[in-house]
C-alpha positions as CSV (number, residue, x, y, z in Angstrom):
1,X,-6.9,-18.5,0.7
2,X,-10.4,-18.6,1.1
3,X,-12.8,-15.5,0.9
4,X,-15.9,-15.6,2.4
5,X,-18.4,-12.7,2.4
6,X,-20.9,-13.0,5.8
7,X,-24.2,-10.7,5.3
8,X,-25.1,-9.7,8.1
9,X,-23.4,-8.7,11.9
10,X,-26.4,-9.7,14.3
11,X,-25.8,-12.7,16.8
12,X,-25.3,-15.0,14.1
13,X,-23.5,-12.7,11.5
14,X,-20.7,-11.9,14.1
15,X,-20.4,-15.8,15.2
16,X,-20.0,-17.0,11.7
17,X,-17.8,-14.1,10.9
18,X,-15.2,-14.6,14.0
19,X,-14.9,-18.8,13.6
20,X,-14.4,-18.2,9.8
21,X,-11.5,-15.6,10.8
22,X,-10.3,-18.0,13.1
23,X,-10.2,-20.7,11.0
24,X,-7.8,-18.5,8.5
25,X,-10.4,-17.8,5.7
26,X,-10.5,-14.5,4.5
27,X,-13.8,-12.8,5.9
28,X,-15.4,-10.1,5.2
29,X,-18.6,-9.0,7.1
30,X,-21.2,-6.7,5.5
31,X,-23.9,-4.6,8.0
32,X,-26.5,-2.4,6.1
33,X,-26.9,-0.5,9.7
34,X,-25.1,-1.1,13.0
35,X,-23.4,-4.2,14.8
36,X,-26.1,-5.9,16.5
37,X,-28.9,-3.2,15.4
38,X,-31.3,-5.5,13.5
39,X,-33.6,-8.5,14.9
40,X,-30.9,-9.2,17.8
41,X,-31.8,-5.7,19.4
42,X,-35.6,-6.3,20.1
43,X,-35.2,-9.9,21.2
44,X,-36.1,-11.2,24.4
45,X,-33.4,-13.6,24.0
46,X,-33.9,-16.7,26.2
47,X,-31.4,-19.4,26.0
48,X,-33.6,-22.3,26.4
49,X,-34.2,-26.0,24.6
50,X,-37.8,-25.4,26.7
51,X,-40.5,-26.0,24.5
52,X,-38.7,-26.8,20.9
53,X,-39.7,-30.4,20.0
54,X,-39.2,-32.8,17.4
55,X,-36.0,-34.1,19.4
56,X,-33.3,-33.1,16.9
57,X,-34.3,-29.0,17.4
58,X,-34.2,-29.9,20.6
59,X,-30.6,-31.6,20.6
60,X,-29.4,-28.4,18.4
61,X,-30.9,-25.0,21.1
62,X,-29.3,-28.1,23.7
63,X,-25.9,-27.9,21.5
64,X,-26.1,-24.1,21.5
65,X,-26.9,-23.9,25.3
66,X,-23.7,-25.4,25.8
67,X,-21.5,-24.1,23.7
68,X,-22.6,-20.6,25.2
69,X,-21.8,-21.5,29.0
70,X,-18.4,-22.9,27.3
71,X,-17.2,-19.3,25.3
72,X,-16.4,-18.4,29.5
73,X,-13.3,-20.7,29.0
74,X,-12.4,-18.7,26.1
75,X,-13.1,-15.6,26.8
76,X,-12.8,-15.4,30.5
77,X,-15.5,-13.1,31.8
78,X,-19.1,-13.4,29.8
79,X,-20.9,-9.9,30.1
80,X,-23.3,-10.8,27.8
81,X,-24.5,-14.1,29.3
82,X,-26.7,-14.8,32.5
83,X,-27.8,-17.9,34.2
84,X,-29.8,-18.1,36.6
85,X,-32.2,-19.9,35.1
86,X,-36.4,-19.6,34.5
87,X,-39.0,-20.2,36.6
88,X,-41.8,-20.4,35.2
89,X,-45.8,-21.4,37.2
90,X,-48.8,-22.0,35.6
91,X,-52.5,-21.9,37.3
92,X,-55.4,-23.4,35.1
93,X,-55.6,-26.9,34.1
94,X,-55.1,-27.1,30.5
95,X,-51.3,-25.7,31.7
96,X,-50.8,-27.8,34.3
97,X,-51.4,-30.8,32.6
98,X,-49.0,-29.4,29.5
99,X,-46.3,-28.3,31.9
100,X,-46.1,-31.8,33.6
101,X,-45.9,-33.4,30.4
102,X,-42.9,-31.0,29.0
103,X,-41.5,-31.8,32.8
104,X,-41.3,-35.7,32.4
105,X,-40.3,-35.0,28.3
106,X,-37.4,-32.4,28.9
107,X,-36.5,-35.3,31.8
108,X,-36.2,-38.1,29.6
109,X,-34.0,-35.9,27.5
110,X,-31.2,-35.3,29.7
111,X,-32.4,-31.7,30.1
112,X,-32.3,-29.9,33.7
113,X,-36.4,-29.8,34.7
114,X,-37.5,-29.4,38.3
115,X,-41.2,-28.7,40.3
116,X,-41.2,-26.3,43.2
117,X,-42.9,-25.5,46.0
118,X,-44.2,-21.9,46.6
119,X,-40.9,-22.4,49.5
120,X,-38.1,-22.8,47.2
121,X,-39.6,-20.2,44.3
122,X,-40.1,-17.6,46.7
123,X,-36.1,-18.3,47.8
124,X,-35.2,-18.0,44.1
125,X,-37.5,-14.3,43.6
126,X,-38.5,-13.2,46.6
127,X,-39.8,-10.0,45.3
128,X,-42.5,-11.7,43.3
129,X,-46.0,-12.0,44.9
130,X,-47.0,-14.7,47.0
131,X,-50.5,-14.5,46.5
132,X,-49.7,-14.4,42.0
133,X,-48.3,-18.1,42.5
134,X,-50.2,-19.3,45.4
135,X,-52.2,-22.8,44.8
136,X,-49.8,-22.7,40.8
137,X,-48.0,-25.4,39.3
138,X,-44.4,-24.2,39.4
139,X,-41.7,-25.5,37.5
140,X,-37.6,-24.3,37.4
141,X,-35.4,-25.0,34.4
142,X,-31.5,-24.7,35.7
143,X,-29.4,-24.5,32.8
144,X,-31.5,-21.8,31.1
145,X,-30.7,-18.1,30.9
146,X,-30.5,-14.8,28.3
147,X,-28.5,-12.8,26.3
148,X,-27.2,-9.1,25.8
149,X,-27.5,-9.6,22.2
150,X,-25.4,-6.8,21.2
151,X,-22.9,-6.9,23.8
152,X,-22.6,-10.3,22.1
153,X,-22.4,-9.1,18.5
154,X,-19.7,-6.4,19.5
155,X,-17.6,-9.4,21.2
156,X,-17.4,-11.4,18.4
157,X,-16.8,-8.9,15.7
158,X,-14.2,-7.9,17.7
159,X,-12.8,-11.1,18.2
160,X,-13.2,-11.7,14.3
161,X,-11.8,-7.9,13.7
162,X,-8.6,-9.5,15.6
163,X,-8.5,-12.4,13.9
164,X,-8.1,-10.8,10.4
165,X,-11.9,-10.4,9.1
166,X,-12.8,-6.3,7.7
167,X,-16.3,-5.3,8.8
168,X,-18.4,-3.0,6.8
169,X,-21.0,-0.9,8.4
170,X,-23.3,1.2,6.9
171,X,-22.9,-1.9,3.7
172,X,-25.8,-2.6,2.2
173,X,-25.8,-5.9,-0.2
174,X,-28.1,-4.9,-3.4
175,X,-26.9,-7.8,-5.2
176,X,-25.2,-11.4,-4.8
177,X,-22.5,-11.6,-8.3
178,X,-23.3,-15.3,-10.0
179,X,-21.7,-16.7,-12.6
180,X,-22.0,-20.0,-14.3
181,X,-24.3,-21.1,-11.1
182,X,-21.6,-20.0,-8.4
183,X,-21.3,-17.7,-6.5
184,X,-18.4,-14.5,-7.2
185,X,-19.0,-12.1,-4.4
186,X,-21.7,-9.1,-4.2
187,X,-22.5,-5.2,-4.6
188,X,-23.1,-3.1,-2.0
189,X,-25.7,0.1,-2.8
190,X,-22.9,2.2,-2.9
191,X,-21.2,0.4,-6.0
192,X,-18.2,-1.4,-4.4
193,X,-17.6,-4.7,-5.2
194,X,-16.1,-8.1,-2.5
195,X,-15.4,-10.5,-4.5
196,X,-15.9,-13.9,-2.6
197,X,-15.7,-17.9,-3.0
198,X,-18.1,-18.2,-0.7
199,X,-21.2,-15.9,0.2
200,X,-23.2,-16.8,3.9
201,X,-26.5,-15.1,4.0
202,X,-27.0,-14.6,7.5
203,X,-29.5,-11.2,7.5
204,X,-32.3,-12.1,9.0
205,X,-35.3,-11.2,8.8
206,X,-34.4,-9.6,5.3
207,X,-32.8,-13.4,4.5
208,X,-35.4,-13.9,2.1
209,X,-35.0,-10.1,0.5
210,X,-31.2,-11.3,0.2
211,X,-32.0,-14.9,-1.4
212,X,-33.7,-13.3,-4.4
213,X,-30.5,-11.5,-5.1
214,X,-29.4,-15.3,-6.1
215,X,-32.4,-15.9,-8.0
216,X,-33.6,-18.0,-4.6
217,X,-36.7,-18.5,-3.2
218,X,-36.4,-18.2,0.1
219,X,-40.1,-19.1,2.2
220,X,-40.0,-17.1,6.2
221,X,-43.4,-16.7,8.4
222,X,-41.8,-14.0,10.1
223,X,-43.9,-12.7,13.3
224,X,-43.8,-9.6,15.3
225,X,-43.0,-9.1,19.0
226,X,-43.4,-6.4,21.6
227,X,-40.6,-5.7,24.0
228,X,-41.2,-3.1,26.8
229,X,-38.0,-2.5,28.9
230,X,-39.1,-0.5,32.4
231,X,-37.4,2.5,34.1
232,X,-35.1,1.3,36.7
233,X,-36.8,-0.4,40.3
234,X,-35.7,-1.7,43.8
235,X,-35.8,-4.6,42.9
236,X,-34.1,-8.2,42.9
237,X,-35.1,-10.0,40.3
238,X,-32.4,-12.8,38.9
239,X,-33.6,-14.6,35.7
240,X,-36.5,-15.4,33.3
241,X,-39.6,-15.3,34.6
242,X,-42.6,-16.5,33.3
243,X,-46.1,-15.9,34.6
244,X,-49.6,-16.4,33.4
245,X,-49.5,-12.1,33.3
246,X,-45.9,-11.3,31.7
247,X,-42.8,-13.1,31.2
248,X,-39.5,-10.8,32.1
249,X,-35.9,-10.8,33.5
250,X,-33.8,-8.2,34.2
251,X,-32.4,-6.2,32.0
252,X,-29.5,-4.2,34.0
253,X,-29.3,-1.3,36.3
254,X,-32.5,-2.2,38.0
255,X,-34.1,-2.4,34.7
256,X,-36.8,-5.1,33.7
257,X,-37.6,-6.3,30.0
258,X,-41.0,-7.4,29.5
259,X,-42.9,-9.9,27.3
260,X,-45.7,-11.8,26.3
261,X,-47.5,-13.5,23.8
262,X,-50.5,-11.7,23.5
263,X,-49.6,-8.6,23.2
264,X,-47.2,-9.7,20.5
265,X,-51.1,-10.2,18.9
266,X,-51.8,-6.6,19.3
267,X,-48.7,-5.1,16.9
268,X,-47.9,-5.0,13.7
269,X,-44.6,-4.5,11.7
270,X,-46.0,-1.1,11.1
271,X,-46.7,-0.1,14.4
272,X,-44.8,2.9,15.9
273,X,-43.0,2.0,19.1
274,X,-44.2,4.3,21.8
275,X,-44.2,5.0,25.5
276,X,-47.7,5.5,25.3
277,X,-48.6,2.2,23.4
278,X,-51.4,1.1,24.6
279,X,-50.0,-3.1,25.0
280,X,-47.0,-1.6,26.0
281,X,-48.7,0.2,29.1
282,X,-50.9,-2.9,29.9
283,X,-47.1,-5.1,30.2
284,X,-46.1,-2.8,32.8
285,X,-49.7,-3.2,34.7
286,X,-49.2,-6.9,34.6
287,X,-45.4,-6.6,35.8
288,X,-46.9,-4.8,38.9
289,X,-49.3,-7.1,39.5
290,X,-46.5,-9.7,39.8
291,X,-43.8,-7.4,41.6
292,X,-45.3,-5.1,44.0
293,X,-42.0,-3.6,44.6
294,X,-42.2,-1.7,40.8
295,X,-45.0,0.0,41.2
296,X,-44.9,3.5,40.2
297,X,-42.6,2.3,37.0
298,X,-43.6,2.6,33.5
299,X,-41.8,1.9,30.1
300,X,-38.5,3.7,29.7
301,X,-38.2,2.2,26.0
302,X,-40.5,0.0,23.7
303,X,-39.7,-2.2,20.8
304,X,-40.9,-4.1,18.1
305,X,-38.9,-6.5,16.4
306,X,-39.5,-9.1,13.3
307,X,-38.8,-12.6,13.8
308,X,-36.9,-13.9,11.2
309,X,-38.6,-17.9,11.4
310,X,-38.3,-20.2,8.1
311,X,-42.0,-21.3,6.4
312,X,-42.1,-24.5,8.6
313,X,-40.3,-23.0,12.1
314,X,-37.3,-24.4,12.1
315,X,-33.4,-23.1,11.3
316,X,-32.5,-23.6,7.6
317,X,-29.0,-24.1,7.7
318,X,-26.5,-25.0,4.9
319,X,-25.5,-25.1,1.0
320,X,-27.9,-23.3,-1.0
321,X,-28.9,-26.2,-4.1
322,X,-28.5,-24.9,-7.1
323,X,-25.5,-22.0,-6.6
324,X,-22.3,-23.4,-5.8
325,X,-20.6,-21.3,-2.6
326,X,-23.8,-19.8,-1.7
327,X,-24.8,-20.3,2.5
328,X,-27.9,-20.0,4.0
329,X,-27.7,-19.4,8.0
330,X,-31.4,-18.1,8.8
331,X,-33.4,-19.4,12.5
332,X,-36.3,-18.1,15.1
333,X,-33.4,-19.6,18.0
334,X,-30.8,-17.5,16.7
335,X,-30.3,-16.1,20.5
336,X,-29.8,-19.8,21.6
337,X,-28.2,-21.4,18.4
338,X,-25.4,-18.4,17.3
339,X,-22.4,-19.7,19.1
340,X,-23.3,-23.0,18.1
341,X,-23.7,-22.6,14.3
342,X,-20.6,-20.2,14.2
343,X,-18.4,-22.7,14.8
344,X,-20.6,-25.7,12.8
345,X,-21.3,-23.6,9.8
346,X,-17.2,-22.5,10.0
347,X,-16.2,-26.3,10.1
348,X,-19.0,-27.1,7.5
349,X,-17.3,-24.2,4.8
350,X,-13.9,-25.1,5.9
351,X,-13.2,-28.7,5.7
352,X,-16.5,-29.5,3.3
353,X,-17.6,-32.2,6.2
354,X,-21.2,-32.4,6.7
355,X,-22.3,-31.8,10.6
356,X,-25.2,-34.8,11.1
357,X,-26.6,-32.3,13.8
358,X,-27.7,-30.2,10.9
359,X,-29.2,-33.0,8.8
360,X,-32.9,-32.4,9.6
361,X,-32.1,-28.6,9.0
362,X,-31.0,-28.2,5.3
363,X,-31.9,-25.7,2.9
364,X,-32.9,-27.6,0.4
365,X,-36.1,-28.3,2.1
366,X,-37.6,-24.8,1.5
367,X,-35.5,-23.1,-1.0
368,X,-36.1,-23.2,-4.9
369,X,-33.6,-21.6,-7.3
């Protein structure tokens, strides 16, 4: 039988782990903290094929979309997943002109794009602002929704737990075991030793820290985001939406996660999350400016999070060159993509059968042993 080591037991740790159980390999996840506690825990995590051009990204966060909505017919209920959709409007010209072209793109790709009137968006979120959208360009985008990444993550390690695979928490790898160019399992910090055919580096943002323990080179532009999630608010708020202010959805029990890029600008990987954060504060401000009904909130927790995105910004998926058994599953759409590449990069280790889908997305591309 086949043994497989996954690193890593965020969204796309636990996928891989589960459809390699599934598929009667011999899995063993390794977490150097908690289920879900890395990248996927201060994500904003829209499913979305939005605004991810050259075509084949596109067709792959398309592939993912799809195989998310279809995990309901195998799991039944989905408390992780909501649709919905995002609206999304846009006011100065510049925009305008960008979001018509995405519209008439995303259309001639098969993917669900529609313009609204100020009538139907304010039947979708009536608690947002009339006068914030009034005279905008609004656009809705059907199929699109978010995650709960770590309600996610606990499913499928779960499911993978059930199907056979042992999970270590607390694991941290300090080295990937090589011999004769091939992969033999790894270390953990606390000396004990997996051995493994097959090793699938799936940590992250510290994918690059773990492809150097292969003697890999491993090129990420990783980038920082600020997450604000508000105290709880009457209010009725249904999906992703994204304003010129703040971009947010709801984030359960009256709850609203908040978002934007430039704020992102204004933290640093060393910044200390706060409550008194100064970005963190103006999110909120925006929020209210958009929602009337929260005013009076203010940030119940605040995150930072490290983007885990390859040199060139798209997912590097695949065979390592140079040391046999060694996989590389590393991506900025991890949120989108996970369920997708569980079962593709299972398949791929499996039967040994290429997925064209992937082509455009190989390792070898960016990695030098």
């Amino acid at each position: 039988m086949t043994k497989a080591i996954v690193i890593g037991a965020g969204v796309v740790g636990t996928s891989v782990g589960y459809r390699l159980a599934e598929a009667g390999v011999s899995v063993t996840v390794l977490e150097a903290h908690r289920v879900g506690g890395g990248t996927s825990s201060t994500s904003f995590a829209w499913t979305n094929s939005n605004h991810k051009p050259p075509r084949p990204y596109h067709d792959l966060n398309v592939a993912g979309m799809r195989v998310h909505a279809a995990l309901g017919e195998e799991f039944g209920r989905m408390p992780w997943w909501h649709g919905g959709g995002s609206v999304e409007w846009v006011t100065d010209d510049a925009a305008r002109e960008e979001q018509r072209a995405r519209i008439l793109r995303l259309r001639e790709w098969g993917y669900a794009a529609d313009e609204l009137t100020l009538r139907r968006f304010r039947a979708l979120e009536p608690d947002v602002d009339p006068e914030a959208v009034r005279g905008a360009s609004i656009a809705f985008f059907p199929e699109e929704g978010w995650l709960d990444p770590v309600v996610y993550a606990h499913v499928m390690i779960d499911a993978a737990v059930r199907a056979g695979a042992r999970v270590r928490v607390g694991a941290r790898v300090s080295e990937i075991r090589v011999k004769s160019r091939r992969v033999t399992g790894v270390r953990t910090e606390d000396g004990e030793v997996y051995d493994g055919d097959v090793v699938v580096n799936c940590a992250g943002r510290w994918a690059d820290d773990v492809a150097r323990m292969a003697g890999v080179t491993l090129p990420l532009a990783p980038t920082v985001g600020l997450l604000v999630c508000t105290r709880p608010a009457a209010t009725c708020v249904q999906r992703i939406v994204r304003s010129p202010l703040c971009h947010f959805h709801p984030d359960g029990a009256g709850r609203l996660m908040l978002h934007m890029d430039d704020t992102d600008e204004q933290v640093s990987a060393t910044t200390v999350p706060s409550l008194s954060l100064a970005p963190a504060l103006e999110l909120v401000r925006r929020a209210v400016q958009v929602l009337p009904a929260i005013w009076g909130t203010e940030p119940e927790a605040v995150r930072i999070g490290i983007r885990p995105i390859p040199a060139d910004g798209y997912s590097a998926v695949g065979p390592v060159p140079g040391v046999g058994g060694y996989y590389l599953v590393v991506t900025h759409s991890g949120v989108t993509l996970a369920p997708f590449l569980g079962r593709t990069v299972a398949d791929e280790i499996v039967t040994g059968r290429d997925d064209p889908r992937l082509e455009s997305f190989r390792p070898g591309r960016l990695v030098r042993a």
